[in-house]
N, C-alpha and C positions, 0 to 999 in steps of 0.2 A: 373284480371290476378292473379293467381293462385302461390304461389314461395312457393316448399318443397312439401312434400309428404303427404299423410292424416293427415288430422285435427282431426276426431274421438276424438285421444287422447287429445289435446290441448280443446275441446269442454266439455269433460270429466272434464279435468282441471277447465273449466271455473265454469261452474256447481258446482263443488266439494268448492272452493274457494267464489261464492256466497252463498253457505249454512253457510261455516262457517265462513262468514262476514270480507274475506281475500279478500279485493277490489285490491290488488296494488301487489298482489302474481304475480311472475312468474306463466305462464300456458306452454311455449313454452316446447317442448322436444329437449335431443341432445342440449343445448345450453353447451359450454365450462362450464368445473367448476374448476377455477384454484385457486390458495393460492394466499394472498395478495402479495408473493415476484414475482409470473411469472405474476400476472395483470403489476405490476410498471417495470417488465423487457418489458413486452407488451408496453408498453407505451413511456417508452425510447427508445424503438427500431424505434415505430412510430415518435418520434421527430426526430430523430438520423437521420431515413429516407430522412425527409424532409428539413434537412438541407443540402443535397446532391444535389446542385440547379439543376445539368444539368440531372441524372437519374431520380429525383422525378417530374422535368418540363412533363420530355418527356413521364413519366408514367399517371401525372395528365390530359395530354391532350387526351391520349387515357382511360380515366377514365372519361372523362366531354365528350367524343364524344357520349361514351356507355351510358351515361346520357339523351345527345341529342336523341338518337335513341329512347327510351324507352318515352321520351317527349310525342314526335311525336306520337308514338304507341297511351299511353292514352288521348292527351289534348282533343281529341273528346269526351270523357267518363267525363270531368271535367266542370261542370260550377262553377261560380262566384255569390254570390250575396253580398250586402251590400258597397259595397264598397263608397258607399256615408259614411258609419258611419269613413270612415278616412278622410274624411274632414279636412281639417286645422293642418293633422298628420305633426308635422314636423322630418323629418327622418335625416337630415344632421349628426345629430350623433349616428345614427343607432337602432335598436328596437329589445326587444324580441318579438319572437311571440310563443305562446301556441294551444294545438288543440287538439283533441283526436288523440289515438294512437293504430291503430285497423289494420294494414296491412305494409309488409315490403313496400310496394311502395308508402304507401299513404305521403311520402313527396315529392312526384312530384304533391301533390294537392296542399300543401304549394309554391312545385315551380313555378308553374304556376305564384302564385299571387305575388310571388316577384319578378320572375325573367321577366313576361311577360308584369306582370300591374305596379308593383311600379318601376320597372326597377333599381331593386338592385342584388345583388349576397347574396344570402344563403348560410351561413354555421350551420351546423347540428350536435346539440349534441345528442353521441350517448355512447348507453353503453359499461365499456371499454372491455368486453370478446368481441365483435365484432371486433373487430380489428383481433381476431384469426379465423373466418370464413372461411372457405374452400373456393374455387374457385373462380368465380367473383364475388358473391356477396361480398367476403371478399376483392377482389382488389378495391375493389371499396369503400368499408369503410375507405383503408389503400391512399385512394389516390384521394378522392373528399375534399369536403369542408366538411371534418369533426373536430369535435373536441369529442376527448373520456373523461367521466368524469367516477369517479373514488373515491371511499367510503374514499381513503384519505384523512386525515383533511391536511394533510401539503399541497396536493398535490392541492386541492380545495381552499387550502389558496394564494399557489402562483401561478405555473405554469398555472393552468386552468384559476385561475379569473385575472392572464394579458395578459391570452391569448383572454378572455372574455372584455377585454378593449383597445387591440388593435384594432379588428374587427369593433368593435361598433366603434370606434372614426375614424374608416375609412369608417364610413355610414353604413356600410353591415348592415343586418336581420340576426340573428340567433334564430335558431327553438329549442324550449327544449318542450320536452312532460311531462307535470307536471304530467301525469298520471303513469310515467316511466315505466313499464310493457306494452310489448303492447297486447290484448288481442283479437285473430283473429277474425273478421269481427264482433266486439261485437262493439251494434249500439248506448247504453247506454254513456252517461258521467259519468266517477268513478270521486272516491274521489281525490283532486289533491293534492301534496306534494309544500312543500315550497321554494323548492331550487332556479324557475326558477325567482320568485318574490324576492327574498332576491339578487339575484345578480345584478336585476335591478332596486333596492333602492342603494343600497351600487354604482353602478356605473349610478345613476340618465338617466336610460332611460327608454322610455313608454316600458307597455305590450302593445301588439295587439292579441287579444283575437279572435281566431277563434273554431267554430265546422262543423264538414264534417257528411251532412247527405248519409247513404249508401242507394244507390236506386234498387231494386231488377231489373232483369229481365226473361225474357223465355228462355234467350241464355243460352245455356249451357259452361261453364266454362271447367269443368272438373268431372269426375265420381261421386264428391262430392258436387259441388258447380254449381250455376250457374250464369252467370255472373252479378257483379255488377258494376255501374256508383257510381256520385258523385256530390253532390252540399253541396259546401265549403261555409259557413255562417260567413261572418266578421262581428261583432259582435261590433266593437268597440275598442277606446287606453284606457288604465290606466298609468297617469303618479304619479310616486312616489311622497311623501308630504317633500319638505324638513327641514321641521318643528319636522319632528319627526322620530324616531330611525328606521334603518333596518330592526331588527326586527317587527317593529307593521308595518311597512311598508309591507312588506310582509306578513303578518298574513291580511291588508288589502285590497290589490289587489288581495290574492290570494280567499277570500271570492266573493270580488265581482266578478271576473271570473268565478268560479263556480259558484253563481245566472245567469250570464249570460248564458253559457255553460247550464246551466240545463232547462233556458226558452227554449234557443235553440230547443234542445233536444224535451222538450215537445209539441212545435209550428211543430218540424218537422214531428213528429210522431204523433200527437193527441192525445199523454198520458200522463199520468202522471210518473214519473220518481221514480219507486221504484227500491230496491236491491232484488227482488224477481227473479227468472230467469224461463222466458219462450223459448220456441222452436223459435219464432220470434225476441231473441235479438242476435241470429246469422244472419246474414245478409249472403242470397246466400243459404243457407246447407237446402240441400233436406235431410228432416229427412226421 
């Protein structure tokens, strides 16, 4: 399923950014570009919201129905493999999970596995201009299981990371894309950033390391694309060392995720995983 108008550009973007070894660039167009004071008025407004328990109840529930609907749409396009490698996972006090980040919907791929097989509730860090999204996609950032994170250090220091220790210590899964940029139907694992393993050293919970392989098909999508499915590759947990600092903590989960991400990767495709960019690392795009 297809969400926004031609990709051309965004494609364009992708390209332009593997030449000059810009892996974690924005490619999207038309995203918000606000100044640091209207992101943290964005934000305050989103909390502000949601402490309004009877209008944010009654919005959140037709925001998880629109959820429901859209489930149902893809779960036939989703399979599952691996889930033997969480074995013995113990979730009581809840887990990050990681994945690539290649399509506005592909965290209904994510949801499937938490909400259908571990039988927990997801919530989703996302980036904070999202919150200012037009139409529904944007009611729905402003009124699901989101949490917006935000280049603030104060803001990353308090309100995000105990917002980040409540959830977790009420079991939930929360999704962070270590890849942060997502890059449309690119089939590749990028280079991953440190943020979602530092938060889960400092608040000692496993990663759960997933990659989503994109499967082509004949069906036609849209004038540009044509349709693609999904096989979600759980990959395995990382739990933090508590023997040694935050830091090296995450410099070493986030290593070994990327080995694993990258075996993925290449098991799924029968290549070898380079930053070179061909026609085939758009998944769907009739060139």
């Amino acid at each position: 399923m297809i969400i926004g108008g031609s990709k051309k550009e965004v494609i364009k973007n992708i390209e332009t950014n593997i030449i000059n070894k810009e892996l974690n660039r924005k490619v999207e167009v038309n995203d918000a570009v606000m100044s640091d004071e209207e992101i943290m008025k964005l934000i305050n407004k989103f909390y502000k919201n949601k402490s309004k328990k009877f209008s944010y109840t009654i919005k959140h529930m037709i925001a998880n129905m629109t959820i429901s609907k859209y489930m149902k749409l893809l779960d036939k396009d989703i399979t599952i493999k691996g889930l033997e490698n969480l074995k013995d996972l113990d979730l009581s006090k809840g887990a990050i999970i990681t994945s690539n980040h290649f399509n506005p919907l592909d965290t209904f791929i994510i949801r499937k596995l938490v909400e259908k097989v571990l039988k927990k509730d997801l919530y989703i860090v996302i980036q904070d201009t999202n919150l200012a999204m037009p139409g529904g996609l944007g009611f729905l950032m402003n009124y699901t299981n989101t949490i917006p994170v935000s280049k603030s250090p104060t803001y990353l220091a308090g309100t995000f990371k105990e917002n980040l220790r409540k959830i977790l210590s009420d079991g939930n899964i929360i999704l962070i894309y270590p890849e942060e940029e997502m890059w449309f139907n690119y089939r590749k694992i990028r280079p991953l950033k440190r943020g979602a393993y530092q938060y889960a050293a400092i608040l000692n919970v496993p990663i759960i390391s997933c990659f989503t392989k994109i499967i082509d098909t004949d069906i036609l999508d849209n004038e540009e694309f044509n349709k693609t499915i999904y096989e979600l590759n759980v990959l395995g947990y990382l739990y933090p060392d508590k023997d040694i600092s935050p830091r090296v903590n995450s410099i070493n989960m986030l290593n070994e995720d990327y080995t694993w991400k990258k075996r993925s990767y290449e098991e799924a495709y029968n290549k070898s995983l380079d930053y070179t960019f061909s026609k085939d690392d758009i998944a769907g795009y009739r060139w």
